[in-house]
C-alpha positions, 0 to 999 in steps of 0.5 A, a space after each residue: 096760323 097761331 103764333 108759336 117758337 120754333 126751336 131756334 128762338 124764332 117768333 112765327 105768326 100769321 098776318 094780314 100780308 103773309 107768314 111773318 116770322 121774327 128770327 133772332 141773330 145768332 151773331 148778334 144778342 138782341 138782334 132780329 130778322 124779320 121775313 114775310 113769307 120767306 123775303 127778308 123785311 128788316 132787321 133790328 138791334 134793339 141794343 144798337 139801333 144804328 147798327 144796319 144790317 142790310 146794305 140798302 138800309 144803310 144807304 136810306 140811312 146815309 142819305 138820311 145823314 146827308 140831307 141835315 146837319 148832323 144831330 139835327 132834329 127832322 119831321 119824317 115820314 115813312 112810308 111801310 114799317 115793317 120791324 121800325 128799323 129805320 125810325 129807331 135810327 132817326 131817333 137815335 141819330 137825330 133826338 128830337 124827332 118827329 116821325 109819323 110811320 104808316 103801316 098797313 098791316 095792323 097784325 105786323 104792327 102789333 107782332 113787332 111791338 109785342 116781340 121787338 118793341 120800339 122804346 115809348 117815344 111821344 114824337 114816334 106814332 106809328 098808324 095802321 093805314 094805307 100809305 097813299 091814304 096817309 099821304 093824301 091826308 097829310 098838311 102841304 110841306 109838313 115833312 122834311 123826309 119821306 121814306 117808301 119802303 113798301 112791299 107786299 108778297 115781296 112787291 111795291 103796290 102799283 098805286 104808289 108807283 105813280 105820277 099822282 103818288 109821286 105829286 102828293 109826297 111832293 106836295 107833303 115835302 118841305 121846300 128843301 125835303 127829301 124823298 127816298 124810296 127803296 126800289 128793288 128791281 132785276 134785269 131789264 130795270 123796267 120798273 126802276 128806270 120808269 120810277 126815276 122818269 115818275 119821280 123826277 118829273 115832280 122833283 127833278 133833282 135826283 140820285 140813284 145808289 146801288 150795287 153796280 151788278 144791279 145798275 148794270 142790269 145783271 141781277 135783281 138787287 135794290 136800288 136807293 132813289 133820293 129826289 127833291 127840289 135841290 141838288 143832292 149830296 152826290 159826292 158825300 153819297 158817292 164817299 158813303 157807298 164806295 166805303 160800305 161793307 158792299 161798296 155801291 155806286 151813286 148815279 146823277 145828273 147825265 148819267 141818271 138821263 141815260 139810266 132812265 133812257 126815255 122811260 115812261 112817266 107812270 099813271 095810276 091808270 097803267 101802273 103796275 106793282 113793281 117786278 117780282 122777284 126770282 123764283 128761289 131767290 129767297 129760299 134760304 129763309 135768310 
């Protein structure tokens, strides 16, 4: 499939990962969605690049505000791009800067710069590779942050589930660095509660945010990881969820023991990609 304008505006092309079609936002001017074979990706308003359309996102972006002080610049990397929503809001919140961003699919990277493009910034480099690989191939504590919000056909690769994977961004973090991941997950939480076992065996201070009818089980949502070697920013956090436009809740400490519930650490030799989302869920195309 070619690109090609449909008759609401909307940019669609075929890529390396599925159909990709950039939507404009009827209620906001200069704003997208980008969706991959129907699943929303990212959405992005060139004209205000804080300005974050879905719930998770914001809550990244929370965390992102809470770990530094304000204003202050970071070296980060992140970890899938999708449309750079999140890199534009760094580099707008924290000028200064340095982001690495891995992609693995290079016709996505080229359809968001043509369409969407991200403004020219030196400290901003965005590379088509895979995100283990980048990862792998990254200095010891070179990173205050690193952001996983990697899917493909609308789940996370099995090897970057993984107690190996979880070691190697531990490796790339500074001593006080973050690492946040957008982990999406439904009923019975298999996959979450195994990813907060993985992740905390190699930085044990954690935190979870999120819908409270997905922590609870009830249904398929995404959930928000933050971990590292010290403690996080849990009542700051707790304050910046409870007054979203979809108030969320923070889970640490005992209550994350008792969300892991004895799960499993994961091993790239029984890891798995992450769980599928409900047939329909996005059928709408929203």
């Amino acid at each position: 499939m070619g690109r090609r304008r449909g008759g609401d505006g909307r940019v669609v092309e075929q890529v390396q990962t599925g159909r990709a079609d950039l939507v404009p936002d009827r209620d906001r001017a200069g704003a997208w969605t980008l969706l991959i074979d129907g699943a929303p990706q990212s959405h992005v308003d060139l004209t205000d690049p804080t300005h974050l359309e879905f719930e998770y996102v914001r809550r990244l972006a929370a965390a992102v505000d809470l770990i530094a002080p304000a204003g202050a610049p970071l070296r980060v990397l992140h970890l899938g791009a999708g449309a750079l929503t999140l890199p534009r809001y760094v580099a707008a919140t924290r000028p200064g800067s340095t982001q690495r961003v891995a992609e693995v699919d290079g016709a996505l990277v080229e359809l968001v710069r043509r369409v969407v493009p991200w403004p020219a910034d030196p400290r901003l480099r965005v590379r088509v590779a895979d995100a283990r690989e980048v990862v792998a191939g990254s200095r010891d504590a070179s990173y205050d942050v690193v952001i996983a919000d990697v899917f493909a056909g609308a789940r996370t690769p099995a090897h970057l589930t993984s107690v190996e994977f979880a070691a190697e961004v531990a490796r790339v973090l500074r001593p006080t660095g973050w690492y946040l991941a957008n982990v999406a997950d439904g009923p019975p939480l298999r996959y979450a509660r195994a990813q907060v076992a993985t992740v905390r065996s190699v930085l044990p201070h954690a935190a979870v945010v999120g819908d409270a009818a997905v922590l609870r089980g009830r249904r398929y949502g995404n959930l928000v990881l933050l971990a590292g070697r010290t403690q996080p920013p849990v009542p700051e956090l707790t304050r910046r969820a409870a007054g979203d436009w979809f108030p969320g809740r923070v889970v640490a400490d005992a209550d994350l023991d008792r969300f892991a519930g004895g799960a499993a650490v994961v091993r790239d030799a029984d890891a798995t990609d992450s769980t599928p989302p409900p047939p329909g869920l996005f059928s709408t195309g929203r």
